[in-house]
C-alpha positions in Angstrom: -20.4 16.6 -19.0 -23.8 16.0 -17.7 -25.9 18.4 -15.8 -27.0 17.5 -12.7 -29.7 20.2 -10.5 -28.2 21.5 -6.9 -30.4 22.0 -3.9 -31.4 25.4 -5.0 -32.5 24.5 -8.2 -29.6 26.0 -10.0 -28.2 23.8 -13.1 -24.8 22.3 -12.6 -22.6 20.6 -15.2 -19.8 17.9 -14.1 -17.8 15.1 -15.5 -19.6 11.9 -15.0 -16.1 9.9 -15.5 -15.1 11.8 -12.2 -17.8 10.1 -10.1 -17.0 7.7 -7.6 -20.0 6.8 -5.9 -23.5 8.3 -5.6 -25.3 7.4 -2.2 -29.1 8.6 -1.2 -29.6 10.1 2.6 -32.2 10.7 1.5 -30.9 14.0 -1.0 -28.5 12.0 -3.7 -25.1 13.3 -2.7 -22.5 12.3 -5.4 -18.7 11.9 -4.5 -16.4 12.7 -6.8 -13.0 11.4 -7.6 -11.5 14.4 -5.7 -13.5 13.9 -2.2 -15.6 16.9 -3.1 -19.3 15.8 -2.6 -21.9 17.3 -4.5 -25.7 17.2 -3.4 -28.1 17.4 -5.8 -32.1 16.5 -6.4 -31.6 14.0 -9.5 -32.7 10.5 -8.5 -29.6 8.0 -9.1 -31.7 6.3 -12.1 -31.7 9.9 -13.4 -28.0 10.0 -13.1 -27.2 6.5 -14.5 -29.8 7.4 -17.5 -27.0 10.6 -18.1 -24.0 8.8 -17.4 -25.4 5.8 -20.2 -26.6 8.7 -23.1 -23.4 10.6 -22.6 -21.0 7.6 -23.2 -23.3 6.6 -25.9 -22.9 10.3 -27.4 -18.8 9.8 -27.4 -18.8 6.6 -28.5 -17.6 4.5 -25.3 -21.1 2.5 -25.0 -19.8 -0.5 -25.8 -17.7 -0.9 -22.8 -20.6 -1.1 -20.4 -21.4 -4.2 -18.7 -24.6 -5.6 -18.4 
């Protein structure tokens, strides 16, 4: 899980492999694999950063492409 901070500042944790797409206008408003959106104040290079040291931390790194 990675946490991620909602619009009022509160922490929120989800599952980056449930991510679909993450699209700036002009909060960051992550869509999960469900169709539930989630707007939060991370920056996407923020998110990515998460998303890379979490898969690092269980091992799956090596399937990222470069």
């Amino acid at each position: 899980m990675i946490d991620v901070m909602r619009l009022d500042g509160k922490i929120y944790w989800v599952n980056p492999h449930m991510i679909e797409s993450m699209e700036s206008n002009p909060d960051l408003t992550l869509t999960m694999l469900s169709g539930r959106k989630i707007i939060v104040r991370n920056s996407p290079d923020e998110i990515i950063d998460k998303i890379i040291t979490y898969r690092k931390k269980i091992g799956i790194d090596n399937q990222e492409v470069m």
